[in-house]
Biopython code that builds the backbone (N, CA, C, O; Angstrom):
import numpy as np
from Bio.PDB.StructureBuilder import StructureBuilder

atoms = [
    (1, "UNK", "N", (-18.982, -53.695, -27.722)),
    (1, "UNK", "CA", (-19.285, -55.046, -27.310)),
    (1, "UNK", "C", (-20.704, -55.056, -26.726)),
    (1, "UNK", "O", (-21.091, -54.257, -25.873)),
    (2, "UNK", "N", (-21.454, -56.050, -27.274)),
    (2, "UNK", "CA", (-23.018, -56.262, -26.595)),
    (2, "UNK", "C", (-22.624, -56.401, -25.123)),
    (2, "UNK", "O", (-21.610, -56.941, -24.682)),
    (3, "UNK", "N", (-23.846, -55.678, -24.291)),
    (3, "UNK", "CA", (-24.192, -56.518, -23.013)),
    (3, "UNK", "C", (-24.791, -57.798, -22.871)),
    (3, "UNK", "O", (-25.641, -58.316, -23.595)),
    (4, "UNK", "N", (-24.237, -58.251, -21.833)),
    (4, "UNK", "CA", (-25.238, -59.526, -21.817)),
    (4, "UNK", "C", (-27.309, -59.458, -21.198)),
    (4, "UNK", "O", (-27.601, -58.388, -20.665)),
    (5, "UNK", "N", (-28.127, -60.189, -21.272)),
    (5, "UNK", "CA", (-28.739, -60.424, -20.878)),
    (5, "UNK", "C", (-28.807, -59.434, -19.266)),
    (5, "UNK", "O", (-29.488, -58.430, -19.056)),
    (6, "UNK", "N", (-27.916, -60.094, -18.377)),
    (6, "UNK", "CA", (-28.421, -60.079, -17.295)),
    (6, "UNK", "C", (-27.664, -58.743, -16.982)),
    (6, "UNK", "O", (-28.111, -58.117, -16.021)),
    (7, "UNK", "N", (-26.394, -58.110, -17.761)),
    (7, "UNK", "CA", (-25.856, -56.529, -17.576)),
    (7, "UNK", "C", (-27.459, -56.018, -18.009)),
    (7, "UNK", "O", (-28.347, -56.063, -17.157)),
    (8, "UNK", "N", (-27.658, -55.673, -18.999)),
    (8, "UNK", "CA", (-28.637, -55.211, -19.624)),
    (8, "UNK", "C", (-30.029, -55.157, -18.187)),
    (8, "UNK", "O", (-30.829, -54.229, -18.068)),
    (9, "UNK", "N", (-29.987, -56.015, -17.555)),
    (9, "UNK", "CA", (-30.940, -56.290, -16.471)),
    (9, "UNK", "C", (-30.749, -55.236, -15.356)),
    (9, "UNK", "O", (-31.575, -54.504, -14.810)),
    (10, "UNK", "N", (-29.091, -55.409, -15.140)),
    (10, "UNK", "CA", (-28.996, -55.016, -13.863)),
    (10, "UNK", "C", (-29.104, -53.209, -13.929)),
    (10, "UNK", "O", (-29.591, -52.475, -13.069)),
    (11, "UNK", "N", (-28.582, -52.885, -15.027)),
    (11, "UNK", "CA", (-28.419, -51.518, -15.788)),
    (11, "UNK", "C", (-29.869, -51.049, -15.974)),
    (11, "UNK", "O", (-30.103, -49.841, -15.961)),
    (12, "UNK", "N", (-30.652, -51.763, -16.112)),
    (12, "UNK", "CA", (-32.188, -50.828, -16.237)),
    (12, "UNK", "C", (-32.873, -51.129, -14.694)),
    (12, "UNK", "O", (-33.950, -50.635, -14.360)),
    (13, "UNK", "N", (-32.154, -51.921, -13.917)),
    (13, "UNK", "CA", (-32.764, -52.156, -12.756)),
    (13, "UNK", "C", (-32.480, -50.799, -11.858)),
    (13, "UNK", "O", (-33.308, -50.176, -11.193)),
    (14, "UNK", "N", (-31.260, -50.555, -12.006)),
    (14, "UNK", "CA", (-30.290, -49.436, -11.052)),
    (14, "UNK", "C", (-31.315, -48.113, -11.899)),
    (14, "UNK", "O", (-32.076, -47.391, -11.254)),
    (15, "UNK", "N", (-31.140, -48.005, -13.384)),
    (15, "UNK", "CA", (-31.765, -46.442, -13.681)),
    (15, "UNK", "C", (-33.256, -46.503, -13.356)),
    (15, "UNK", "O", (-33.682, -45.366, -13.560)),
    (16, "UNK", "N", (-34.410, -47.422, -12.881)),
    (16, "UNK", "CA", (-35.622, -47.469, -12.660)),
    (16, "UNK", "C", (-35.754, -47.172, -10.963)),
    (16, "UNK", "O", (-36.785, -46.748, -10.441)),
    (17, "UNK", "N", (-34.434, -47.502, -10.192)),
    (17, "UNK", "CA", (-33.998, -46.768, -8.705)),
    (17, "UNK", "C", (-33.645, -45.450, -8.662)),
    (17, "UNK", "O", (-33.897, -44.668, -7.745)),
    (18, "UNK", "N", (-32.837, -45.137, -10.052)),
    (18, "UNK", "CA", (-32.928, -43.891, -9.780)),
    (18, "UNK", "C", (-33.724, -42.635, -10.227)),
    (18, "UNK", "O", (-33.570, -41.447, -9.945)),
    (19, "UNK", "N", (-34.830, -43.424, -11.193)),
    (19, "UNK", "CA", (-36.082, -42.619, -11.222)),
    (19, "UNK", "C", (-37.104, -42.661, -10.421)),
    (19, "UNK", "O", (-38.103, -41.944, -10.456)),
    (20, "UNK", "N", (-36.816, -43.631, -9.590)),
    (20, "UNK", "CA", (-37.879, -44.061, -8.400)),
    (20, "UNK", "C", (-37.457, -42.668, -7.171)),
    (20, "UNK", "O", (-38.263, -41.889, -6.661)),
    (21, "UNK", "N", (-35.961, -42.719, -6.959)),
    (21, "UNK", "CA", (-35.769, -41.653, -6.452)),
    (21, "UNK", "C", (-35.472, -39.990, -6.437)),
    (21, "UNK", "O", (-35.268, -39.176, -5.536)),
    (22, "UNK", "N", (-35.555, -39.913, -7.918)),
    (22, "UNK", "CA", (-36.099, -38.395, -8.401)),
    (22, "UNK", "C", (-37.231, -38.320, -8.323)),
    (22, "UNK", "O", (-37.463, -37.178, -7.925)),
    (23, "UNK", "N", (-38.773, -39.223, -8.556)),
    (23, "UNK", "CA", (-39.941, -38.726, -8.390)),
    (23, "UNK", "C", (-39.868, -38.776, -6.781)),
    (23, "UNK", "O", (-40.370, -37.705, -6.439)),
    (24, "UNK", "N", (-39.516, -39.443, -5.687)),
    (24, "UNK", "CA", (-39.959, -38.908, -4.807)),
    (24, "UNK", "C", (-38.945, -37.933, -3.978)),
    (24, "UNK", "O", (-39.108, -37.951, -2.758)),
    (25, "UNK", "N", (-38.063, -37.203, -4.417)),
    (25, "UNK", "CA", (-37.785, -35.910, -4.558)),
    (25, "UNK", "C", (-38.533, -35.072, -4.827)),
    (25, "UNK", "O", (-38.667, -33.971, -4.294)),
    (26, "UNK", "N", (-39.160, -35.589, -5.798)),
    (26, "UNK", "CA", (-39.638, -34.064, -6.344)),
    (26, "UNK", "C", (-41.227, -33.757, -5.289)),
    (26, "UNK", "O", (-42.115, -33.002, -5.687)),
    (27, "UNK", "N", (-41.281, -34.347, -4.235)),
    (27, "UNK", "CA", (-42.686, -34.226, -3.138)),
    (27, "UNK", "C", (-42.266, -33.965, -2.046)),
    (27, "UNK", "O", (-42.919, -34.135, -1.016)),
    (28, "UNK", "N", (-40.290, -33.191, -2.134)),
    (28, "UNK", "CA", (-39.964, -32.649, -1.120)),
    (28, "UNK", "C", (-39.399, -31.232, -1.837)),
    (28, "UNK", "O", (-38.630, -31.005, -2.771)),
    (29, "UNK", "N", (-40.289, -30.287, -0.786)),
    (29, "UNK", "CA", (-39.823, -28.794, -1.096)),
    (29, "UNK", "C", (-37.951, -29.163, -0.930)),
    (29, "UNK", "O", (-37.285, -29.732, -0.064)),
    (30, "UNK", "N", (-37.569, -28.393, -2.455)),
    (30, "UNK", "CA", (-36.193, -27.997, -2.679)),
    (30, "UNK", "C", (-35.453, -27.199, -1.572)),
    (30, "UNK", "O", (-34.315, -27.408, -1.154)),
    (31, "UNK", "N", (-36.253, -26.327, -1.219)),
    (31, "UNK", "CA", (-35.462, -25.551, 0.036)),
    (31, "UNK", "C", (-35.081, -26.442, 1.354)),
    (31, "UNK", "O", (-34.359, -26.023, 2.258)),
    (32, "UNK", "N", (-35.530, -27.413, 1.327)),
    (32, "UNK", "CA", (-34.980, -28.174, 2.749)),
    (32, "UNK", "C", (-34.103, -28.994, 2.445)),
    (32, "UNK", "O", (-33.454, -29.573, 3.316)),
    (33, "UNK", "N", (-33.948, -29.165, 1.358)),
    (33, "UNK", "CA", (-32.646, -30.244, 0.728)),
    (33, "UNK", "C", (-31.311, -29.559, 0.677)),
    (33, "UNK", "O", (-31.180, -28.562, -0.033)),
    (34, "UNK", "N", (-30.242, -30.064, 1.434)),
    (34, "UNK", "CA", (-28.892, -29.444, 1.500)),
    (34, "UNK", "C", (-28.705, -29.841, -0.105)),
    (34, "UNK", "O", (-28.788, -31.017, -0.456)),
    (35, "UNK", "N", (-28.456, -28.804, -1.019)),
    (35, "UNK", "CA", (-27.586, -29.117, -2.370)),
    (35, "UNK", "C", (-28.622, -29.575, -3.427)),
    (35, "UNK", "O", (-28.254, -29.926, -4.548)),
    (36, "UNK", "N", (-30.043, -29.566, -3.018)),
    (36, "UNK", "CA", (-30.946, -30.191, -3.933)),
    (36, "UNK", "C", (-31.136, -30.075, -5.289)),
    (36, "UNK", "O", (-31.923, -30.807, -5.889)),
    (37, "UNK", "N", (-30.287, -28.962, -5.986)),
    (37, "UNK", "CA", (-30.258, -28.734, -7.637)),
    (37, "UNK", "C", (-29.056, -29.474, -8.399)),
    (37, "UNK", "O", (-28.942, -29.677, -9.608)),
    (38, "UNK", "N", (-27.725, -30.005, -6.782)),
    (38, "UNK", "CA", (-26.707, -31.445, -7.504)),
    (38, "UNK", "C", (-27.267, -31.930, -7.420)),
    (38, "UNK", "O", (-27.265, -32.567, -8.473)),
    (39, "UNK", "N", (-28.337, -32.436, -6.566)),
    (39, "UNK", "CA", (-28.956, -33.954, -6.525)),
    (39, "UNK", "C", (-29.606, -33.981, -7.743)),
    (39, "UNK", "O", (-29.309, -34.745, -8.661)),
    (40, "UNK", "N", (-30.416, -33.227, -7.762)),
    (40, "UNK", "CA", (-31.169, -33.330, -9.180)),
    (40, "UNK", "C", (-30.182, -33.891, -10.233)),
    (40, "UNK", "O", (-30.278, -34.953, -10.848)),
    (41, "UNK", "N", (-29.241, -32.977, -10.307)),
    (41, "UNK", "CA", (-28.392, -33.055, -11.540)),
    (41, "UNK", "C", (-27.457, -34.187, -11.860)),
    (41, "UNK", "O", (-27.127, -34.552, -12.989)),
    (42, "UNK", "N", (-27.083, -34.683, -10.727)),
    (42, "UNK", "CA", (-26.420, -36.036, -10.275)),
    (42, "UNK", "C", (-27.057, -37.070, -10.910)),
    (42, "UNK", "O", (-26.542, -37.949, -11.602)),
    (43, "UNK", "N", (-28.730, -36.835, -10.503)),
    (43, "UNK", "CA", (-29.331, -38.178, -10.582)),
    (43, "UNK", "C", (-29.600, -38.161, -12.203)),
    (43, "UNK", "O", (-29.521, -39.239, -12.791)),
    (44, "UNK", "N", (-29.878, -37.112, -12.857)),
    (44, "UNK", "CA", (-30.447, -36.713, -13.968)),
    (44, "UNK", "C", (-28.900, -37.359, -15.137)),
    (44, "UNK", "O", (-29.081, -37.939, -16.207)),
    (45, "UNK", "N", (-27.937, -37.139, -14.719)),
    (45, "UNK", "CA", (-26.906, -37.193, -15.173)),
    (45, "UNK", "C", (-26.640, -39.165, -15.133)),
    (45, "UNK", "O", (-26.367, -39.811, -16.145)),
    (46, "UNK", "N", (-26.818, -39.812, -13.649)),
    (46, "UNK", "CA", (-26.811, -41.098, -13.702)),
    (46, "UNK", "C", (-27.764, -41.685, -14.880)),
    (46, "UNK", "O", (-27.444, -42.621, -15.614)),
    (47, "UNK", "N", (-28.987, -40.974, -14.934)),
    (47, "UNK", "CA", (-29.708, -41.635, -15.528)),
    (47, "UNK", "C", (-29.392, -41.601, -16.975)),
    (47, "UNK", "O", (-29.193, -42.710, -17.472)),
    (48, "UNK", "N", (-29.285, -40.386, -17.910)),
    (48, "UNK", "CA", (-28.544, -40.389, -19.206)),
    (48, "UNK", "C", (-27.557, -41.364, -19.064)),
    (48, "UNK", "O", (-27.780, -42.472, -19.553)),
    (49, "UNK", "N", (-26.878, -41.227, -18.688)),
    (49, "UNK", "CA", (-25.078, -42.079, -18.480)),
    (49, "UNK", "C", (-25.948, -43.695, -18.817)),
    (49, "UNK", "O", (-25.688, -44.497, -19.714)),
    (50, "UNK", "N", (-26.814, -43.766, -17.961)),
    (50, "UNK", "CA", (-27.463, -45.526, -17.715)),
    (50, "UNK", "C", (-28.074, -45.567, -19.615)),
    (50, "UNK", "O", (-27.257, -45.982, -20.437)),
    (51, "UNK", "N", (-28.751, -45.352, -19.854)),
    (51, "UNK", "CA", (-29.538, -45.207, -20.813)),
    (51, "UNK", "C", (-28.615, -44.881, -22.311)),
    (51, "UNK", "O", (-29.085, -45.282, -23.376)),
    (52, "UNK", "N", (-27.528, -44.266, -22.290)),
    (52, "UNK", "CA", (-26.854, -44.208, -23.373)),
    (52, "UNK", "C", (-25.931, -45.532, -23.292)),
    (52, "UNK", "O", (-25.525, -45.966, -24.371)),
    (53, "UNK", "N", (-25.602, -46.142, -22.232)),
    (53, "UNK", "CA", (-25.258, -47.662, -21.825)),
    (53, "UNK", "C", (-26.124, -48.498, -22.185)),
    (53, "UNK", "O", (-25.620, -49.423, -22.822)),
    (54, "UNK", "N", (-27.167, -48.566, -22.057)),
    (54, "UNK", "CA", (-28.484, -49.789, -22.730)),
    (54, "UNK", "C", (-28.284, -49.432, -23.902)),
    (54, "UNK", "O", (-28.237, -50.412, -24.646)),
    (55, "UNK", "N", (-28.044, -47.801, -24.780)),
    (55, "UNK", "CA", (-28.217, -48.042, -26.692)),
    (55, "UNK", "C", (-27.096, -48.907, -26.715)),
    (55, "UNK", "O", (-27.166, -50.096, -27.023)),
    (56, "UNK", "N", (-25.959, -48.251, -26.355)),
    (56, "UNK", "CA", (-24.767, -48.464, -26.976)),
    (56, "UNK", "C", (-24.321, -49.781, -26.561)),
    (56, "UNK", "O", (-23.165, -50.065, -26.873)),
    (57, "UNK", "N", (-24.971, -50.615, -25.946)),
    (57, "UNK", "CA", (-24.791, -52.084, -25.785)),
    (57, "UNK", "C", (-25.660, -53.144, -26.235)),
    (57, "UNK", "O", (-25.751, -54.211, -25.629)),
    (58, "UNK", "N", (-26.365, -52.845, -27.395)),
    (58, "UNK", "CA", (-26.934, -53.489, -28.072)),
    (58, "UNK", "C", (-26.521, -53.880, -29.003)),
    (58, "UNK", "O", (-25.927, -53.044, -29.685)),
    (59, "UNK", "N", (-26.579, -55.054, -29.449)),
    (59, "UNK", "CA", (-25.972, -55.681, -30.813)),
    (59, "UNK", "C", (-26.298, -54.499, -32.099)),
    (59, "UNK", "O", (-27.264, -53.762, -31.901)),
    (60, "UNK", "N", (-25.863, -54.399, -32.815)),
    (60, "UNK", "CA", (-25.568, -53.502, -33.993)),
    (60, "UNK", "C", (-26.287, -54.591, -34.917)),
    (60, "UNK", "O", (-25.945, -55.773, -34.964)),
    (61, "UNK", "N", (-27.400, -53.984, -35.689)),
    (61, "UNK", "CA", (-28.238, -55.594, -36.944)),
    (61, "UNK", "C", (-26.888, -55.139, -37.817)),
    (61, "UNK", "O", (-26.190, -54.198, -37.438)),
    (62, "UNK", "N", (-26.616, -55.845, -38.930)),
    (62, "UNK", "CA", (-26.441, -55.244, -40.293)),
    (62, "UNK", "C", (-26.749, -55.132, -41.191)),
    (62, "UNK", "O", (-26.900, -56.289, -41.582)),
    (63, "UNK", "N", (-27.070, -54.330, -42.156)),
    (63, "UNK", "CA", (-27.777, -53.763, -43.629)),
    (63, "UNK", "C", (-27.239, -55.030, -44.135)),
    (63, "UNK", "O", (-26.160, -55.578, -43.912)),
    (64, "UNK", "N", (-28.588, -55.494, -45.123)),
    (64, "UNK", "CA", (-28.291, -55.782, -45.901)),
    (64, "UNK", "C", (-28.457, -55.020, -46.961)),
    (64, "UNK", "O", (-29.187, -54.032, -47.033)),
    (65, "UNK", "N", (-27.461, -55.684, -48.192)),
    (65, "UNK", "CA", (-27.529, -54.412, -49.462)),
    (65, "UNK", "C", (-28.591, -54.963, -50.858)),
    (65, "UNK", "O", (-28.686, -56.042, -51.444)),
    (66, "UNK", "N", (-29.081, -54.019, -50.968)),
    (66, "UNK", "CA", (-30.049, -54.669, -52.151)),
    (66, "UNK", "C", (-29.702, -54.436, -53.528)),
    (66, "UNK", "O", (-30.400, -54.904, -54.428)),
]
sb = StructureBuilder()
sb.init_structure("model")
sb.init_model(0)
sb.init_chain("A")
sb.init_seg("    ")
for serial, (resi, resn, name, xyz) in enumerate(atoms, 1):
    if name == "N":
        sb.init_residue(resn, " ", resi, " ")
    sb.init_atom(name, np.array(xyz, "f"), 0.0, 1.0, " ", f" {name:<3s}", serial, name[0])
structure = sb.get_structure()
């Protein structure tokens, strides 16, 4: 099923927060972060998850046949 408009909105709004907050991770040394290689992986993981949600909610065109 397509997303709408404003899913589609809110879904690239949330994964552009959570690249906002991996780059400024990455301007804190790893060693002071309790668990900092889940976080990474967490966020890295939200963000695929978000992004295979924007393909896969796009209208499908269909072939035409020639």
């Amino acid at each position: 099923m397509p997303l709408t408009k404003l899913e589609r909105e809110v879904i690239t709004d949330s994964m552009l927060k959570i690249q906002s907050i991996q780059a400024s991770l990455n301007q804190i040394d790893e060693t002071k972060l309790l668990d900092g290689e889940e976080i990474h992986s967490c966020l890295k993981s939200a963000n695929n998850s978000f992004r295979a949600a924007l393909k896969a909610g796009f209208p499908q065109k269909k072939q035409t046949k020639r």
